[in-house]
C-alpha positions in Angstrom: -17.7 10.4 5.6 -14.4 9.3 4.2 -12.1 6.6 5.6 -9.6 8.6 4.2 -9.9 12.8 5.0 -7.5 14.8 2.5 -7.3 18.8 2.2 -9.4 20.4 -0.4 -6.2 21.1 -3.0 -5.3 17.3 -3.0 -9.0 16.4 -3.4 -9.2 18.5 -6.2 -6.1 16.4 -8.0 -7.2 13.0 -7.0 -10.7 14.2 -8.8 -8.7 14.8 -11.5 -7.0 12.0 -11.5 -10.4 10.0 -11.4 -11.2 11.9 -14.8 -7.7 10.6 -16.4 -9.1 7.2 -15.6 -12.5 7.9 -17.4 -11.3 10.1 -20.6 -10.2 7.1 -23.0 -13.2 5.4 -22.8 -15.5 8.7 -22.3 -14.2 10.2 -25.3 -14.0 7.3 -27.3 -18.2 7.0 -27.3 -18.5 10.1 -29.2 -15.4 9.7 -31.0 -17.1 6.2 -32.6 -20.7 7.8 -33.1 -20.0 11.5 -34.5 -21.1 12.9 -31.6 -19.0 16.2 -30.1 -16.3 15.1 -27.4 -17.0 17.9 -25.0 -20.3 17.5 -25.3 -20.0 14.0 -23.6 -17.2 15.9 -21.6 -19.9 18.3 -20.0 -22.7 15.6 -19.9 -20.1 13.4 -18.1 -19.8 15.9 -15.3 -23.7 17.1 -15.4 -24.8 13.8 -14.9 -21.9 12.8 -12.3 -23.5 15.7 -9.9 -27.5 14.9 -10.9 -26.3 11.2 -9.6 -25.4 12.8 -6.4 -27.8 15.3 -6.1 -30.1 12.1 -6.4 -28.3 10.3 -4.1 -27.4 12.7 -1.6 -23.5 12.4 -2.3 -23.0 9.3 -0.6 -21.8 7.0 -3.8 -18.3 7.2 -4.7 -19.3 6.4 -8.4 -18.6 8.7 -12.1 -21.1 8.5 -14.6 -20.1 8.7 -18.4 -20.5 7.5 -22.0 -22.7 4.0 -22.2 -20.9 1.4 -24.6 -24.0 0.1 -24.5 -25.7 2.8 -26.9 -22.9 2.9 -29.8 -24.7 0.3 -32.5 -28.1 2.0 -31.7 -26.8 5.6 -31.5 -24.9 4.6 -34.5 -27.8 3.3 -36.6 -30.6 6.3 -35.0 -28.1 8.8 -36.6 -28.0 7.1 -40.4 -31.9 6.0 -39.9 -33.1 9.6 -38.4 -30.1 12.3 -37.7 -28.9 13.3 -34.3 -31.9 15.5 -33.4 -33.9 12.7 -33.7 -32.0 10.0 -31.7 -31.0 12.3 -29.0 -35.0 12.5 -28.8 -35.2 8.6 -28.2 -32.4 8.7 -26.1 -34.3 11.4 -23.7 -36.5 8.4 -23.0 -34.8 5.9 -22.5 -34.4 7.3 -19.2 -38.0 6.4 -18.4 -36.9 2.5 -18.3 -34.5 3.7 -15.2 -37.5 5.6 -13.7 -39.9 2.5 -13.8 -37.2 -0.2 -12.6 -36.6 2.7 -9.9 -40.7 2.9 -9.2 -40.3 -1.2 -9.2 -37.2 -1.6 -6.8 -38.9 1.3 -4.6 -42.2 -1.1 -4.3 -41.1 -4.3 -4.5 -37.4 -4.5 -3.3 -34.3 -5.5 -5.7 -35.1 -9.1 -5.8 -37.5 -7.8 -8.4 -35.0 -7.2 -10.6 -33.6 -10.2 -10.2 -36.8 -12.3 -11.3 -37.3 -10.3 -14.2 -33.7 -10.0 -15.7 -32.2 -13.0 -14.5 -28.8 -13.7 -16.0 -29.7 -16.0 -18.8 -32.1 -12.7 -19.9 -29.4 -10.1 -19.4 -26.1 -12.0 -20.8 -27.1 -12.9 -24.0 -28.2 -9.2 -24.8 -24.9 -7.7 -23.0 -23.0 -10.6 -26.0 -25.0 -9.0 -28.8 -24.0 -5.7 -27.9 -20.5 -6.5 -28.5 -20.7 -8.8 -31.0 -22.7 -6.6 -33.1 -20.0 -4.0 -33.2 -17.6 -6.6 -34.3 -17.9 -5.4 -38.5 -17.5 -1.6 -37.4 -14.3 -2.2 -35.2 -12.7 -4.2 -38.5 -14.0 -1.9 -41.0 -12.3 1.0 -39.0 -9.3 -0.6 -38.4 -8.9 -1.8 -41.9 -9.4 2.1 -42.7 -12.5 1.4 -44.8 -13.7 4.7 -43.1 -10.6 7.0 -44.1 -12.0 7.7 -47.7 -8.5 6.9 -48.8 -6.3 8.8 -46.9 -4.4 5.7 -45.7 -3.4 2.9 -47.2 -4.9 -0.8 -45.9 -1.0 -1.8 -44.9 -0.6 1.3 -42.6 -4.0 0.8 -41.5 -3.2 -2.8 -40.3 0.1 -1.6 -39.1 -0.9 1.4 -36.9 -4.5 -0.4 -35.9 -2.5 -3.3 -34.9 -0.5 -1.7 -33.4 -2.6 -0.1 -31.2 -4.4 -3.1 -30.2 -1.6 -4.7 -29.3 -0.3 -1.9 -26.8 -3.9 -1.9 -25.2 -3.2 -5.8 -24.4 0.2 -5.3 -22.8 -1.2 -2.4 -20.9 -4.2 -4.0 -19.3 -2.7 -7.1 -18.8 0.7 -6.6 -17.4 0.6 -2.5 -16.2 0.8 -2.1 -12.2 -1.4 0.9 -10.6 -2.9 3.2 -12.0 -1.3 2.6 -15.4 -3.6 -0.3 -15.7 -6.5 1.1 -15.4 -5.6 3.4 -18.3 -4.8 1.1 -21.4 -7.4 2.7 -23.7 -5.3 5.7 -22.9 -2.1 4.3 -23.7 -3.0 2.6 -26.8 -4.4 6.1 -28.2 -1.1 7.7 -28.2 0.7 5.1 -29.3 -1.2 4.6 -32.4 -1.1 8.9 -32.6 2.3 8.8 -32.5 2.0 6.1 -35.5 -0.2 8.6 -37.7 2.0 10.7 -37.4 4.8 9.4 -39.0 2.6 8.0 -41.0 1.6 11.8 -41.9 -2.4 11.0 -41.7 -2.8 13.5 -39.3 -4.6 17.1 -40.1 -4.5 19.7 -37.8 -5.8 22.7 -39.0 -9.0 21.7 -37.2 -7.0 22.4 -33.9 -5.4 25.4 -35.0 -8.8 26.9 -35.8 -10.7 26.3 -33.2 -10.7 29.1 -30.3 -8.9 27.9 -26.7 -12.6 28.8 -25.3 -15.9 27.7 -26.6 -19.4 26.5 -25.8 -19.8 22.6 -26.4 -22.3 21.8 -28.9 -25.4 21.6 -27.8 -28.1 19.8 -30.1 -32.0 20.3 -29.3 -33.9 16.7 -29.5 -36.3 16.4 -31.5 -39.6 13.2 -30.8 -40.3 10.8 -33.1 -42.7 8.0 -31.9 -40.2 5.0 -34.2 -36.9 6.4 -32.8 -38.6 6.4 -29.2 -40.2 3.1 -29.4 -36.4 1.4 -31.0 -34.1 2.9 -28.2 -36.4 2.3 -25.3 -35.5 -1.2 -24.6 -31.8 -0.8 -24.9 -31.4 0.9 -21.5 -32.0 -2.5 -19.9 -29.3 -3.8 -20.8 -26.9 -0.8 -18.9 -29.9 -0.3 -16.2 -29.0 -4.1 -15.5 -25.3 -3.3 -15.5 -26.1 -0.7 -13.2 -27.0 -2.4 -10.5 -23.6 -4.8 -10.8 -21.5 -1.5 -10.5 -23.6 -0.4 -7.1 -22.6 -3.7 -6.1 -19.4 -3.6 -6.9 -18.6 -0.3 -5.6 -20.1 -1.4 -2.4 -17.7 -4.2 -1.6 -14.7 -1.8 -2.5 -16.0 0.8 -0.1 -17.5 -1.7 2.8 -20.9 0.0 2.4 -24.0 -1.2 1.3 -25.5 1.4 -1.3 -28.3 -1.0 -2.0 -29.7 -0.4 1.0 -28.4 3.0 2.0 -29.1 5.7 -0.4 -31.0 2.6 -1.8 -31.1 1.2 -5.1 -34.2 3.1 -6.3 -32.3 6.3 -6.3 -28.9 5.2 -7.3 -30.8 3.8 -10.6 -33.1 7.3 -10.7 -29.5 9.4 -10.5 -28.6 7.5 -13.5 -31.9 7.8 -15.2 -31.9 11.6 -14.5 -28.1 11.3 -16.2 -29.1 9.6 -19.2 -32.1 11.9 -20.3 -30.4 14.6 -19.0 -26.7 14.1 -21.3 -29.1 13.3 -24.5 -31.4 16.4 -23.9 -28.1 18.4 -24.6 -26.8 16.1 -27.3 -24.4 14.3 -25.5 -24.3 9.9 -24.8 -26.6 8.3 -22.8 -24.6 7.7 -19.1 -23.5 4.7 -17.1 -21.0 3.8 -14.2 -17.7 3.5 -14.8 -16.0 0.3 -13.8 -12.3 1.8 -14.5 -13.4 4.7 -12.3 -14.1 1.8 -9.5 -11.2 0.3 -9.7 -9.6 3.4 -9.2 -11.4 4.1 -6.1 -10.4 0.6 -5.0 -6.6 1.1 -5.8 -6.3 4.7 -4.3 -8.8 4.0 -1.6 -10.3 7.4 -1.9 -13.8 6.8 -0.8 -15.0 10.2 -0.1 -17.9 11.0 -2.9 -16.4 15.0 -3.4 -13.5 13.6 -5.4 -16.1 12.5 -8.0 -17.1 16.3 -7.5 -14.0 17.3 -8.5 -14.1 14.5 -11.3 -17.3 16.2 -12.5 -16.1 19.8 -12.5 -13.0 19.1 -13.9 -14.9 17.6 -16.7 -17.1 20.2 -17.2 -14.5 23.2 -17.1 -12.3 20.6 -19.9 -15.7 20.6 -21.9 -15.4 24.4 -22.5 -12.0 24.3 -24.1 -12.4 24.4 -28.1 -9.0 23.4 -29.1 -8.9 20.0 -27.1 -12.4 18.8 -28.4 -10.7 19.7 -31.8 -7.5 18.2 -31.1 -9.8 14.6 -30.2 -11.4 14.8 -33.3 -8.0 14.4 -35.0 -7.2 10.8 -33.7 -7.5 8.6 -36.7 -9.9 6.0 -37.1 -7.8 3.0 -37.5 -6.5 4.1 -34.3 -10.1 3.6 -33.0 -10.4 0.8 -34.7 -7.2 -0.5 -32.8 -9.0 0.0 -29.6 -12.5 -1.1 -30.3 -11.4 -4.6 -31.4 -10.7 -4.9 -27.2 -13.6 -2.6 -26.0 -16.2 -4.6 -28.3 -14.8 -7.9 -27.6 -14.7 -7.3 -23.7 -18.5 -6.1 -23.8 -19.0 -9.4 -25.1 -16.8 -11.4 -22.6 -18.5 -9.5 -20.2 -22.0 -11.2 -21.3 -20.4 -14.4 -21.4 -19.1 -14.0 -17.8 -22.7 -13.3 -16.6 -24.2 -16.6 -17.6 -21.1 -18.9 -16.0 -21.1 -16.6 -13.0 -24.9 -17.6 -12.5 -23.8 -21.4 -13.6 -27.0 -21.5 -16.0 -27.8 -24.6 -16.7 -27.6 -24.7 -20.5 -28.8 -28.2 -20.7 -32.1 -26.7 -20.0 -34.2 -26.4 -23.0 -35.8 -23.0 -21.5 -32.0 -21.6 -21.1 -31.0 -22.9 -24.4 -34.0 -21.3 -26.4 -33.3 -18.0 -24.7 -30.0 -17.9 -25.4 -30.1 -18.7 -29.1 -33.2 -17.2 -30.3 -31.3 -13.7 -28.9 -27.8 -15.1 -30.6 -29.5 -15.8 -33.6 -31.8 -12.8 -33.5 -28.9 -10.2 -32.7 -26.3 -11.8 -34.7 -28.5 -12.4 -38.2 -29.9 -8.5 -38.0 -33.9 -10.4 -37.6 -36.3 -7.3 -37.4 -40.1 -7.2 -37.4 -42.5 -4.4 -38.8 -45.3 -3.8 -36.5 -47.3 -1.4 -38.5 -45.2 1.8 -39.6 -42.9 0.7 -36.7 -39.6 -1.7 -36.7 -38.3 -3.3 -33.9 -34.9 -4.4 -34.7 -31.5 -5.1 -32.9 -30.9 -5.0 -29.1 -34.0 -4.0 -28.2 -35.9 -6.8 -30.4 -32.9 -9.5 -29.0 -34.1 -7.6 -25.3 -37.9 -8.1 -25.6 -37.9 -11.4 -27.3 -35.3 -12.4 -23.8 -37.9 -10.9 -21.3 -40.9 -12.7 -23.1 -39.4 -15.8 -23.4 -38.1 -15.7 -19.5 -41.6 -14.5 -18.4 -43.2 -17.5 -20.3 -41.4 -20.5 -20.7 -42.0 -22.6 -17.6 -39.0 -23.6 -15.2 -38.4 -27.3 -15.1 -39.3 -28.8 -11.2 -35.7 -29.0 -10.5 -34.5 -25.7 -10.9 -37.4 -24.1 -8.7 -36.3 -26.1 -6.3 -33.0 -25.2 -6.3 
């Protein structure tokens, strides 16, 4: 199964090496939305074996934290608590589970027809451009309550951001894969000589205990707001199946299929949020690790999932995470929010869409303008609002403006 056969001790590291790749940005999910650390720790390696169980092990592909959820997880837990939002989040795996139903009866090219690029971009641009204010606020240390100064804020946020850069952009190996990783400690070691840095929380907390596991609760607004945001990442998903394909030389379109790589991850999502933890997705990083090491064999994500899992039960490092300041966060998130966004942007010059298209160009800006300007409708006792009202209003607007002659032909 592997083009590559190592012994079981060495899988066991490289798995663990796979996990080193995925922490900074795993950790940094919960980190940004109050959620608990390990929790997204065990949820990481839950869903990573429910993907293969779905699957049937044949996907060389890690499943943690979704970027995509931070502004909505963020705004569920002011608007309702955590209870509440982890309810929502439980179904958002059904949008998985019907574009799994879809792709099982119709083939991908479905998918294609109804998210088309000019559908999904726009929405993948508001994702990251409407974490923009929280990334400045942070790093400006707007959220310290005063425990740091806006100068050492700037210093030590800037800092940080500007190690991330040199990492991912001029790093060899492994190293660049891990720039989130690098940028954290640097702007650590900042805080504390800075003396920001409290950590009785660590010292209290016991080398063993259970992650925190927080029982959803259902309520129909909550439901009906996060539903449509798992088409953005469900979309996403189906890029990183690609692109894991090409690295490996196999196509996992077709074999497992598409309709149960994108039911793995739908069993993931509902399954991390029924225990309190982020919604899942692929992980790109761990992908280009895959690519670099050329460890194709599916049990070192195994390993990557165990490994995660077994961290998830130690108390003192989920402390120890919770310590890392927020203008350090803030640091990083100026690159992680921005690249969401670039990301977007790359999807509509990949597809070359036309936006000299009136159909194009009214997608495209009613989302911008939607997305950006915080529109929102009330539908009764309900509000739609966000990503999913910039996803809807995409969908509808693709589904019914007509295509000019020229571009059907095409």
């Amino acid at each position: 199964m592997s083009n590559n056969p190592i012994s079981t001790p060495k899988q066991a590291f490289v798995g663990l090496q796979m996990l080193f790749v995925a922490f900074g940005a795993l950790v940094l999910m919960p980190l940004i939305t109050g959620l608990d650390p390990n929790t997204a720790l065990l949820t990481a390696g839950l869903g990573t074996l429910i993907f293969q169980l779905c699957t049937k092990r044949q996907v060389p592909i890690f499943l943690a934290s979704s970027f995509a959820f931070i502004a909505p997880i963020q705004y569920g837990v002011q608007q309702w608590g955590i209870p509440v939002t982890m309810g929502g989040l439980v179904f958002s795996g059904l949008i998985y589970f019907a574009l799994s139903a879809l792709v099982k009866w119709k083939g991908s090219e479905i998918l294609e027809k109804l998210f088309p690029p000019v559908v999904v971009g726009p929405v993948i641009i508001i994702i990251g451009l409407g974490l923009a204010p929280t990334a400045v606020d942070m790093a400006l240390g707007k959220t310290a309550n005063g425990a740091i100064t806006q100068d050492q804020a700037i210093f030590i946020s800037m800092t940080t951001l500007i190690t991330t850069l040199v990492v991912a952009v001029f790093a060899k190996g492994l190293m660049k894969l891990v720039p989130i990783m690098f940028g954290i400690v640097v702007g650590y070691l900042l805080s504390l000589f800075f003396g920001v840095i409290d950590f009785s929380p660590v010292a209290n907390a016991a080398w063993f205990s259970l992650p925190n596991i927080t029982t959803p609760e259902f309520k129909l607004e909550a439901i009906l707001y996060l539903l449509p945001i798992a088409l953005a990442p469900a979309v996403e998903h189906v890029g990183g199946i690609m692109a894991i394909s090409s690295v490996t030389g196999k196509d996992f379109l077709k074999k497992p299929g598409l309709h149960r790589t994108l039911l793995g991850d739908g069993v993931a999502t509902s399954a991390a949020s029924f225990l309190g933890g982020p919604p899942n997705t692929t992980y790109a990083e761990v992908t280009g690790a895959v690519m670099l090491t050329k460890n194709f064999n599916p049990v070192i994500m195994t390993w990557a999932a165990c490994w995660a899992i077994a961290i998830s039960f130690c108390g003192k490092v989920g402390a120890f995470l919770q310590t890392i300041p927020g203008v350090v966060m803030g640091g990083i998130m100026m690159l992680v929010f921005g690249s969401i966004a670039a990301v977007g942007m790359s999807t509509l010059i990949r597809a070359k869409v036309d936006m000299g298209e009136p159909r194009n160009l009214c997608i495209v800006s009613v989302v911008m303008t939607f997305g950006i300007g915080g529109m929102w409708i009330n539908i009764g006792e309900f509000s739609l609002k966000g990503i999913s009202l910039c996803a809807i209003a995409a969908i509808i607007m693709n589904l019914v403006l007509p295509k000019e002659k020229k571009a059907e032909q095409a």
